[in-house]
LOMAR-620811 format. One line per 5 residues: number of its first residue (from 0); their letters; for each residue z, y, x of N, C-alpha, C. Coordinates in nm, 2 decimals, padded with zeros to 4 digits, always signed. Example, Ala and Ser with C-alpha at 12.3 -4.5 7.8 and 13.67 -1.06 7.14 Angstrom:
BEGIN
0	as	+00.78:-00.57:+01.32:+00.78:-00.45:+01.23:+00.78:-00.33:+01.32 ~ +00.71:-00.22:+01.28:+00.71:-00.11:+01.37:+00.79:+00.00:+01.29
END
This chain:
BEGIN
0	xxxxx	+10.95:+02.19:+12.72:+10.90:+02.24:+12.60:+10.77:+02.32:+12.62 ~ +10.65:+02.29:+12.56:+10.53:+02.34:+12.55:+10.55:+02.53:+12.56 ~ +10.45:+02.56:+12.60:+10.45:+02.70:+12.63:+10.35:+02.73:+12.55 ~ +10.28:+02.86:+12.50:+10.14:+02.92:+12.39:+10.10:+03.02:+12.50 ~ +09.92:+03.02:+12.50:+09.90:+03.10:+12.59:+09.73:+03.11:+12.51
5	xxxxx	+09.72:+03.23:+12.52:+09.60:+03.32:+12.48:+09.52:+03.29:+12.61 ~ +09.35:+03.25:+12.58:+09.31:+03.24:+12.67:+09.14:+03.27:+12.66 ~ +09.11:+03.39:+12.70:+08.98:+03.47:+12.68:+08.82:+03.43:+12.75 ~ +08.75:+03.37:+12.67:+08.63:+03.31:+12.72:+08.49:+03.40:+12.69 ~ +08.41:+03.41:+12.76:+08.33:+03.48:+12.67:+08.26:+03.39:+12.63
10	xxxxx	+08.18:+03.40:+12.49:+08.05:+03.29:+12.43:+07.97:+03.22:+12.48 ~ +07.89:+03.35:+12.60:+07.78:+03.25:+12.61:+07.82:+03.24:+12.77 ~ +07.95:+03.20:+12.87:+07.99:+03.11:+12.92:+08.04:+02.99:+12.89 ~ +08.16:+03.01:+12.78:+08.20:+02.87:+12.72:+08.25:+02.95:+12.60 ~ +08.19:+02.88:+12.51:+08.25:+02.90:+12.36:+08.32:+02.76:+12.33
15	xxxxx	+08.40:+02.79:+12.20:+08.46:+02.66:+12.12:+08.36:+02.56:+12.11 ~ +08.21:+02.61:+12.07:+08.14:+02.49:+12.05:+08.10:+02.40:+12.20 ~ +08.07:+02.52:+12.30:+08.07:+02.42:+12.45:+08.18:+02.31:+12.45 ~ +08.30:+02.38:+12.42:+08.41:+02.28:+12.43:+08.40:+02.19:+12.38 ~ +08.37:+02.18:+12.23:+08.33:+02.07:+12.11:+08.24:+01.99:+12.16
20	xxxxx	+08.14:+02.00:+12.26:+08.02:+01.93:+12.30:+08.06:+01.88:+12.47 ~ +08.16:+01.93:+12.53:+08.20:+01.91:+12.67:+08.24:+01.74:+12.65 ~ +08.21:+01.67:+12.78:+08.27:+01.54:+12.75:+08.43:+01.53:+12.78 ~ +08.47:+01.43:+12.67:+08.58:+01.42:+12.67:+08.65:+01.56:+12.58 ~ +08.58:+01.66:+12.55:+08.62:+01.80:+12.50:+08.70:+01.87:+12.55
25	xxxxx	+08.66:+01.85:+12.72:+08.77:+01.93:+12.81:+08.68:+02.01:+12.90 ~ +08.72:+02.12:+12.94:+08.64:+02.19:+13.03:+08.77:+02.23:+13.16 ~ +08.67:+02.25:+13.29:+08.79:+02.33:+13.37:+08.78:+02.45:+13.33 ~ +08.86:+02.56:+13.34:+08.88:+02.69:+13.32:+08.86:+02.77:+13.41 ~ +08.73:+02.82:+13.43:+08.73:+02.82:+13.63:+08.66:+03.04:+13.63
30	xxxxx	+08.70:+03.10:+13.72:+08.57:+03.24:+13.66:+08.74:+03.33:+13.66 ~ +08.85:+03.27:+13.68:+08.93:+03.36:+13.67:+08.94:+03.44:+13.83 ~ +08.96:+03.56:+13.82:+08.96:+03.63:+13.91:+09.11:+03.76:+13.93 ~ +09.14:+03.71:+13.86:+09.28:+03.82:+13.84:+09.40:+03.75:+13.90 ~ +09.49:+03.82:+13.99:+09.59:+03.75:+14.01:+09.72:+03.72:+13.93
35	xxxxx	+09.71:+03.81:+13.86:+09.84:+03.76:+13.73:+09.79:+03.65:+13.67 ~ +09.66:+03.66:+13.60:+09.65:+03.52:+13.52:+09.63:+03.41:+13.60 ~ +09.58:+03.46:+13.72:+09.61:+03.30:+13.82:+09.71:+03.27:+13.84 ~ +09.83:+03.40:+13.90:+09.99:+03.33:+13.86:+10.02:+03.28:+13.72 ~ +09.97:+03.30:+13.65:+09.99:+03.23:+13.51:+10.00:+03.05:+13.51
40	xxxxx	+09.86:+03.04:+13.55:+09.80:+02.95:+13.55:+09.91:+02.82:+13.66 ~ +09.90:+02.89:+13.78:+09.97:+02.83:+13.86:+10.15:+02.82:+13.85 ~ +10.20:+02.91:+13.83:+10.33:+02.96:+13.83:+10.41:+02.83:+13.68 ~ +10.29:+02.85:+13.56:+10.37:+02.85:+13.39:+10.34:+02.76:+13.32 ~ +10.18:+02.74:+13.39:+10.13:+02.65:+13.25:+10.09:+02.50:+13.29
45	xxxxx	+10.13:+02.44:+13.20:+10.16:+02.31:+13.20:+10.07:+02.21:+13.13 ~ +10.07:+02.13:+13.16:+09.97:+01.98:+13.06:+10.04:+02.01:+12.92 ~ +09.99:+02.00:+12.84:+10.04:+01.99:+12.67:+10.10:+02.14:+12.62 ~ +10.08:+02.25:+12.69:+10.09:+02.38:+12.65:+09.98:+02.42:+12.57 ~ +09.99:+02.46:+12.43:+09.87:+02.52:+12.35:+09.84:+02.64:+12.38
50	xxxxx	+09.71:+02.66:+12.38:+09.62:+02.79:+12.37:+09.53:+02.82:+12.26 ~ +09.56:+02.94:+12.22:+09.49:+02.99:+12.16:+09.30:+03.01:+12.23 ~ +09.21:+02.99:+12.17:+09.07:+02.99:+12.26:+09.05:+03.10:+12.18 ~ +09.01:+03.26:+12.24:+08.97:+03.36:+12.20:+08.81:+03.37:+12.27 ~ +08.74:+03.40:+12.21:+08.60:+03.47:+12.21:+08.61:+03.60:+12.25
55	xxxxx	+08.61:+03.70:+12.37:+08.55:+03.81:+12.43:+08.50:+03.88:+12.47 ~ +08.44:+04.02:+12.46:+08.31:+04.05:+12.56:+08.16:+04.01:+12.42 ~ +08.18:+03.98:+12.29:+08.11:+03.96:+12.23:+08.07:+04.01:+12.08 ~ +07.96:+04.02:+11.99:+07.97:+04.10:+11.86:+08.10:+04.08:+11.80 ~ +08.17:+03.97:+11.81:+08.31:+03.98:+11.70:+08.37:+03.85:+11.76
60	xxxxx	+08.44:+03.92:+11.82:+08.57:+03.86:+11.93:+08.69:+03.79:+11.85 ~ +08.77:+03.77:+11.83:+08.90:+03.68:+11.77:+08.90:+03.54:+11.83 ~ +08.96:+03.48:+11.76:+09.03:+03.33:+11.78:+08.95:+03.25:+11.75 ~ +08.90:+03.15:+11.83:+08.77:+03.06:+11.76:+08.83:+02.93:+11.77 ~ +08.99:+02.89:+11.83:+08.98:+02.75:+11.79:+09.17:+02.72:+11.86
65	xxxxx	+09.21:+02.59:+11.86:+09.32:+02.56:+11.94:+09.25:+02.43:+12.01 ~ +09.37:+02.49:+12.14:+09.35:+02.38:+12.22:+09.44:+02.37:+12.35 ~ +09.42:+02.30:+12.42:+09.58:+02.21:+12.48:+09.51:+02.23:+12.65 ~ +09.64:+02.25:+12.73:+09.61:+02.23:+12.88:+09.63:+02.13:+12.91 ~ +09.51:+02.08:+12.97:+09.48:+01.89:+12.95:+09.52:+01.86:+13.09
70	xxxxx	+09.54:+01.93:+13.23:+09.53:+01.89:+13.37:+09.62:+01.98:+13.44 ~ +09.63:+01.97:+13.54:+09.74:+02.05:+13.63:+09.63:+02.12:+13.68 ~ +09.71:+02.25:+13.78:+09.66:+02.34:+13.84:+09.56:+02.29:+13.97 ~ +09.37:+02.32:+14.02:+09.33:+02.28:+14.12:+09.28:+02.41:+14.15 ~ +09.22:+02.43:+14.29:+09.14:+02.51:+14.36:+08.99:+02.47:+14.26
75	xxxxx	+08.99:+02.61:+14.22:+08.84:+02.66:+14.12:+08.72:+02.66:+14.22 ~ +08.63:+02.56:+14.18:+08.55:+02.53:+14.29:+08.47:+02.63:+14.30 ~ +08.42:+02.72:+14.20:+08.33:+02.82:+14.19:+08.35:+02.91:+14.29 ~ +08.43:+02.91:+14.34:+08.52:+03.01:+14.47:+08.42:+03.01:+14.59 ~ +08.42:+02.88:+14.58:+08.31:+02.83:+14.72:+08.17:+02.80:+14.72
80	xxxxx	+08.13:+02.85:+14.61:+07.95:+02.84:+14.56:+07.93:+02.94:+14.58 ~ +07.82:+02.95:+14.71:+07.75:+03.15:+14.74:+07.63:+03.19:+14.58 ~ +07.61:+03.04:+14.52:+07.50:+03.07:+14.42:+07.60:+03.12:+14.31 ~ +07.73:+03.08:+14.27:+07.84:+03.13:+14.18:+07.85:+03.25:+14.15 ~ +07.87:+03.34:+14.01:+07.89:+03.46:+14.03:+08.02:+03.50:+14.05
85	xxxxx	+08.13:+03.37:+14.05:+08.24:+03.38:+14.11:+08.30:+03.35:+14.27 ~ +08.18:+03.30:+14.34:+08.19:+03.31:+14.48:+08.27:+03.42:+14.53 ~ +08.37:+03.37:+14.62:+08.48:+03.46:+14.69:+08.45:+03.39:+14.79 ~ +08.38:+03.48:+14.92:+08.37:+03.49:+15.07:+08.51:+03.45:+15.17 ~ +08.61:+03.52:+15.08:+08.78:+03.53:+15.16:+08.81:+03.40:+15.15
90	xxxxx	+08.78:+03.33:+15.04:+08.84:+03.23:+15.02:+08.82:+03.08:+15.08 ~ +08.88:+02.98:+15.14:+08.91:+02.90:+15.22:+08.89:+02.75:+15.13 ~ +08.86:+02.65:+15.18:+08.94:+02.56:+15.14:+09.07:+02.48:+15.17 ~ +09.11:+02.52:+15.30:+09.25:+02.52:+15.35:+09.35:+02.62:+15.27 ~ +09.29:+02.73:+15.21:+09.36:+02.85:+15.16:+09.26:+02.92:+15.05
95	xxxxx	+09.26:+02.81:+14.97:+09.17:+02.88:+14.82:+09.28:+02.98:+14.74 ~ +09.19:+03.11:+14.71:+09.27:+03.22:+14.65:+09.28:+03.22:+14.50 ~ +09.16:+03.14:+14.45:+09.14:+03.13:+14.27:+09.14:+02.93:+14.26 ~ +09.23:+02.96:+14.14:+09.28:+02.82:+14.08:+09.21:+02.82:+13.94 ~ +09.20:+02.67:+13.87:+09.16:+02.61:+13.75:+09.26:+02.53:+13.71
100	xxxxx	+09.23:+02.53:+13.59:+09.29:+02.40:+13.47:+09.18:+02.38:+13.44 ~ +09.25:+02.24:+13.37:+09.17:+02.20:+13.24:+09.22:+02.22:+13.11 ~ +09.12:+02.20:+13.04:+09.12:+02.27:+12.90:+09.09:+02.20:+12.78 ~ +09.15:+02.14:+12.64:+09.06:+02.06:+12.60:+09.08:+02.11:+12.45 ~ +08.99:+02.03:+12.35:+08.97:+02.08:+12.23:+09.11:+02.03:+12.13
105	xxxxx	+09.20:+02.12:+12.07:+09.24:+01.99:+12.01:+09.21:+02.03:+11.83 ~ +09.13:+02.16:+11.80:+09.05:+02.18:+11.69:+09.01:+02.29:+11.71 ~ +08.87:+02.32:+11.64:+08.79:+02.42:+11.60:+08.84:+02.50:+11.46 ~ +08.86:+02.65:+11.47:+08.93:+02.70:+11.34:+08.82:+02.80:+11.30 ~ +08.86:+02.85:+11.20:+08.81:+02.96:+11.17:+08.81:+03.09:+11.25
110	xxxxx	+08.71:+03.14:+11.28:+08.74:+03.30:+11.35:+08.87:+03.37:+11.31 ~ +08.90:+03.38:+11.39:+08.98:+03.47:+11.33:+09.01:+03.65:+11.44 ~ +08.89:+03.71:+11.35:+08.85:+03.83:+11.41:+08.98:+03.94:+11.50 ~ +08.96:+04.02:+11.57:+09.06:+04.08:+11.60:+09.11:+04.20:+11.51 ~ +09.01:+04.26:+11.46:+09.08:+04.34:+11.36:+09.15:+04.31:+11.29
115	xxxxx	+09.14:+04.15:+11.22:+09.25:+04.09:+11.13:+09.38:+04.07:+11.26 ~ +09.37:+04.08:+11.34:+09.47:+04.04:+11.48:+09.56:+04.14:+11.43 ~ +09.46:+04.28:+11.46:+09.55:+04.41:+11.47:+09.60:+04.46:+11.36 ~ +09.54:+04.45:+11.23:+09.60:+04.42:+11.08:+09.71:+04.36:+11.03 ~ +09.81:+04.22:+11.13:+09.90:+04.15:+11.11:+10.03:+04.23:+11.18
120	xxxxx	+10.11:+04.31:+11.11:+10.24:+04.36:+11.13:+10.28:+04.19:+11.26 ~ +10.27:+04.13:+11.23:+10.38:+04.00:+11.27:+10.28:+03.98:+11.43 ~ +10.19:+04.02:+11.45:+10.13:+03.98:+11.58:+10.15:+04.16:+11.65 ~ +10.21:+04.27:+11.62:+10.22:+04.36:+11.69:+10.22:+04.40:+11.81 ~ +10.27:+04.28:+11.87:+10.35:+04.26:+11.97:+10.28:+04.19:+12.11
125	xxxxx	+10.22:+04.13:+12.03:+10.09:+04.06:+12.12:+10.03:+04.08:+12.22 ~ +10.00:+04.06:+12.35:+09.93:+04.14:+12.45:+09.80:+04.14:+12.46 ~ +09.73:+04.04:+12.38:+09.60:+04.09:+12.36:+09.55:+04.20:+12.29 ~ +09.64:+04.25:+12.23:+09.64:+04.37:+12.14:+09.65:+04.51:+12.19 ~ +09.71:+04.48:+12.30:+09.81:+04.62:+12.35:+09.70:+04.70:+12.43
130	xxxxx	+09.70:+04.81:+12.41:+09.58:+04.88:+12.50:+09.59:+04.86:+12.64 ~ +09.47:+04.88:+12.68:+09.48:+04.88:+12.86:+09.44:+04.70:+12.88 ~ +09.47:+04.62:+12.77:+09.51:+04.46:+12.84:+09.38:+04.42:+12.86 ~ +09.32:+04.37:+12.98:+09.25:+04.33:+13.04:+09.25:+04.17:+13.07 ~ +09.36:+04.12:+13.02:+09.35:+03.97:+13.09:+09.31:+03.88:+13.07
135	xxxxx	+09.28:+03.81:+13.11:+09.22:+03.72:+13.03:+09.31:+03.52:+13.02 ~ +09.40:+03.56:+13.07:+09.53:+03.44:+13.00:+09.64:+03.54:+12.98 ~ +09.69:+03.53:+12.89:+09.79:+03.60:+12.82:+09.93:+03.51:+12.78 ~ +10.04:+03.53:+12.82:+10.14:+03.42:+12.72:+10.17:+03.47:+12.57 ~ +10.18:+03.42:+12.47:+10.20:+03.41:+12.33:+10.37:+03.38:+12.29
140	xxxxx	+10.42:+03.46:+12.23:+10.53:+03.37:+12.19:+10.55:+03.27:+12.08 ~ +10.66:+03.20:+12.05:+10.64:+03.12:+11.96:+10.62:+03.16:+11.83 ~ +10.72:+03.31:+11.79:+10.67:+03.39:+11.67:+10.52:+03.43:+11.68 ~ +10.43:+03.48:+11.78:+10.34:+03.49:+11.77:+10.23:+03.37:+11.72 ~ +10.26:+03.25:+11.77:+10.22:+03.14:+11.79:+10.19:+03.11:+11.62
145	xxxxx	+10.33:+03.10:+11.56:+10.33:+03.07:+11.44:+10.23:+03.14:+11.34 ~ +10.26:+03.26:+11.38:+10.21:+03.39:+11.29:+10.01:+03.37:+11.29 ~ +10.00:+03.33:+11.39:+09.83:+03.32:+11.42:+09.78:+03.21:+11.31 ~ +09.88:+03.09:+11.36:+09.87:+02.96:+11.27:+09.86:+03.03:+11.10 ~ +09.96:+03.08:+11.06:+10.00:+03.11:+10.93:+09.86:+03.19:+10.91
150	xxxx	+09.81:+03.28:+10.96:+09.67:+03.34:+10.96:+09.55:+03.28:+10.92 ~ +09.56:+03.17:+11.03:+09.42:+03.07:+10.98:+09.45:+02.95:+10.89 ~ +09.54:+02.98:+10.80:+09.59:+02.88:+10.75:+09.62:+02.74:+10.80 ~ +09.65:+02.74:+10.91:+09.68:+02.61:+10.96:+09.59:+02.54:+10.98
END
Protein backbone atom coordinates (compact mmCIF):
# COMPACT_ATOMS: atom_id res chain seq x y z
CA UNK A 1 0.00 0.00 0.00
CA UNK A 2 1.29 3.49 -1.06
CA UNK A 3 2.76 5.51 1.73
CA UNK A 4 2.28 9.93 1.74
CA UNK A 5 5.41 11.78 2.32
CA UNK A 6 5.94 15.64 2.58
CA UNK A 7 8.87 16.58 0.69
CA UNK A 8 10.68 20.14 1.09
CA UNK A 9 12.36 21.81 -1.97
CA UNK A 10 13.39 25.09 -2.05
CA UNK A 11 12.26 27.27 -5.45
CA UNK A 12 15.01 28.38 -6.91
CA UNK A 13 16.73 24.69 -6.63
CA UNK A 14 13.66 22.82 -7.88
CA UNK A 15 10.34 24.13 -7.85
CA UNK A 16 6.97 22.42 -9.18
CA UNK A 17 7.57 24.31 -12.34
CA UNK A 18 11.28 22.69 -12.76
CA UNK A 19 9.51 19.55 -12.36
CA UNK A 20 6.74 20.45 -14.92
CA UNK A 21 9.64 21.27 -17.44
CA UNK A 22 12.08 18.26 -16.24
CA UNK A 23 12.02 15.50 -18.96
CA UNK A 24 9.77 12.93 -18.48
CA UNK A 25 8.61 15.21 -15.29
CA UNK A 26 10.86 13.43 -13.08
CA UNK A 27 13.74 14.74 -11.22
CA UNK A 28 16.27 12.83 -8.78
CA UNK A 29 15.84 14.19 -5.36
CA UNK A 30 19.40 14.61 -4.58
CA UNK A 31 20.83 17.76 -1.69
CA UNK A 32 19.52 15.67 1.14
CA UNK A 33 21.84 15.70 3.93
CA UNK A 34 20.08 14.56 7.01
CA UNK A 35 20.09 11.15 8.20
CA UNK A 36 16.55 10.56 9.21
CA UNK A 37 15.24 11.69 5.90
CA UNK A 38 17.86 9.60 4.14
CA UNK A 39 16.57 6.71 6.38
CA UNK A 40 13.28 7.79 5.11
CA UNK A 41 14.15 7.64 1.76
CA UNK A 42 16.04 4.32 2.01
CA UNK A 43 14.33 2.42 4.89
CA UNK A 44 10.13 3.50 3.56
CA UNK A 45 9.67 4.95 0.52
CA UNK A 46 8.71 3.25 -2.33
CA UNK A 47 7.85 3.64 -6.36
CA UNK A 48 4.08 4.91 -6.40
CA UNK A 49 4.15 6.50 -2.83
CA UNK A 50 2.64 10.23 -3.08
CA UNK A 51 4.26 13.26 -1.99
CA UNK A 52 3.16 16.18 -1.20
CA UNK A 53 5.89 18.88 -3.15
CA UNK A 54 6.31 21.72 -0.59
CA UNK A 55 8.16 25.03 -1.44
CA UNK A 56 10.75 26.13 1.51
CA UNK A 57 13.24 28.57 2.49
CA UNK A 58 11.07 31.07 0.29
CA UNK A 59 8.58 34.44 0.37
CA UNK A 60 5.51 32.01 0.87
CA UNK A 61 6.26 28.38 1.37
CA UNK A 62 3.11 25.79 1.30
CA UNK A 63 2.23 23.03 -1.09
CA UNK A 64 2.82 23.70 -4.65
CA UNK A 65 1.85 20.44 -6.33
CA UNK A 66 1.45 16.26 -5.98
CA UNK A 67 3.63 13.89 -7.02
CA UNK A 68 4.70 10.22 -6.99
CA UNK A 69 8.16 8.39 -6.19
CA UNK A 70 8.88 7.29 -9.67
CA UNK A 71 12.41 5.14 -8.85
CA UNK A 72 14.05 3.23 -6.17
CA UNK A 73 16.62 4.39 -3.76
CA UNK A 74 20.47 5.28 -5.56
CA UNK A 75 23.74 6.82 -4.26
CA UNK A 76 23.08 10.81 -4.75
CA UNK A 77 25.73 11.64 -7.13
CA UNK A 78 26.12 15.19 -5.88
CA UNK A 79 28.09 13.45 -2.87
CA UNK A 80 31.02 13.05 -5.14
CA UNK A 81 31.14 16.47 -7.10
CA UNK A 82 33.97 18.73 -5.21
CA UNK A 83 32.16 21.57 -7.54
CA UNK A 84 28.59 20.45 -5.59
CA UNK A 85 27.41 22.35 -2.71
CA UNK A 86 26.48 18.99 -1.54
CA UNK A 87 29.99 17.36 -1.98
CA UNK A 88 30.71 15.05 1.08
CA UNK A 89 34.66 14.35 1.23
CA UNK A 90 33.62 11.09 3.73
CA UNK A 91 31.81 9.73 1.31
CA UNK A 92 32.85 6.75 -0.91
CA UNK A 93 31.61 5.13 -3.83
CA UNK A 94 32.03 1.69 -2.31
CA UNK A 95 30.33 3.39 0.83
CA UNK A 96 28.11 6.43 -0.26
CA UNK A 97 26.63 8.06 2.90
CA UNK A 98 23.69 10.27 0.99
CA UNK A 99 21.01 8.51 -1.20
CA UNK A 100 18.32 9.80 -4.08
CA UNK A 101 15.02 9.09 -5.55
CA UNK A 102 13.22 9.93 -8.20
CA UNK A 103 10.53 12.15 -8.23
CA UNK A 104 7.85 12.82 -10.69
CA UNK A 105 4.97 15.20 -11.47
CA UNK A 106 1.75 13.78 -11.20
CA UNK A 107 -0.03 17.49 -10.93
CA UNK A 108 0.53 21.00 -10.31
CA UNK A 109 -1.99 22.48 -7.52
CA UNK A 110 -2.70 25.43 -6.12
CA UNK A 111 -0.38 26.91 -3.35
CA UNK A 112 -1.44 26.01 -0.66
CA UNK A 113 0.35 28.46 1.91
CA UNK A 114 1.40 27.27 5.28
CA UNK A 115 -0.47 29.55 7.32
CA UNK A 116 -3.62 28.01 5.67
CA UNK A 117 -1.45 24.56 6.89
CA UNK A 118 -1.44 25.86 10.36
CA UNK A 119 -5.19 27.18 10.22
CA UNK A 120 -6.49 23.53 9.46
CA UNK A 121 -7.62 21.98 13.00
CA UNK A 122 -7.40 18.44 10.74
CA UNK A 123 -3.60 18.91 9.75
CA UNK A 124 -2.59 19.63 13.62
CA UNK A 125 -0.72 16.93 13.75
CA UNK A 126 1.55 17.23 10.89
CA UNK A 127 5.20 17.41 11.27
CA UNK A 128 5.83 20.00 9.06
CA UNK A 129 4.03 22.00 11.38
CA UNK A 130 5.44 21.15 14.67
CA UNK A 131 8.16 23.48 15.86
CA UNK A 132 11.78 22.63 15.85
CA UNK A 133 10.90 20.42 12.44
CA UNK A 134 13.72 20.83 10.21
CA UNK A 135 13.23 18.04 7.69
CA UNK A 136 13.01 18.01 4.83
CA UNK A 137 11.03 14.43 3.94
CA UNK A 138 8.53 14.11 6.40
CA UNK A 139 5.83 11.08 6.42
CA UNK A 140 2.14 12.23 6.14
CA UNK A 141 -0.65 10.13 7.29
CA UNK A 142 -3.49 9.15 5.37
CA UNK A 143 -5.88 11.47 7.49
CA UNK A 144 -3.39 14.01 6.83
CA UNK A 145 -3.09 13.07 3.23
CA UNK A 146 -6.84 13.48 2.70
CA UNK A 147 -7.23 16.57 4.71
CA UNK A 148 -4.49 18.56 2.39
CA UNK A 149 -6.47 17.09 -0.69
CA UNK A 150 -9.85 18.39 0.82
CA UNK A 151 -7.90 21.84 1.15
CA UNK A 152 -6.88 22.24 -2.39
CA UNK A 153 -9.93 21.08 -3.47
CA UNK A 154 -8.83 18.12 -5.09
Amino acid sequence: MAQHWLMKSEPDEVSIDDLAAAPRQTVPWTGVRNYQARNFMRDQMRPGDDVLFYHSSCPEPGIAGIAKVAGGVAPDETQFDPTSPYFDPKSTRDKPRWLQIDVTLARKTRLLPLKEMRAAPSLATMRVLQPGNRLSITPVTGAEWQAVLALLGR
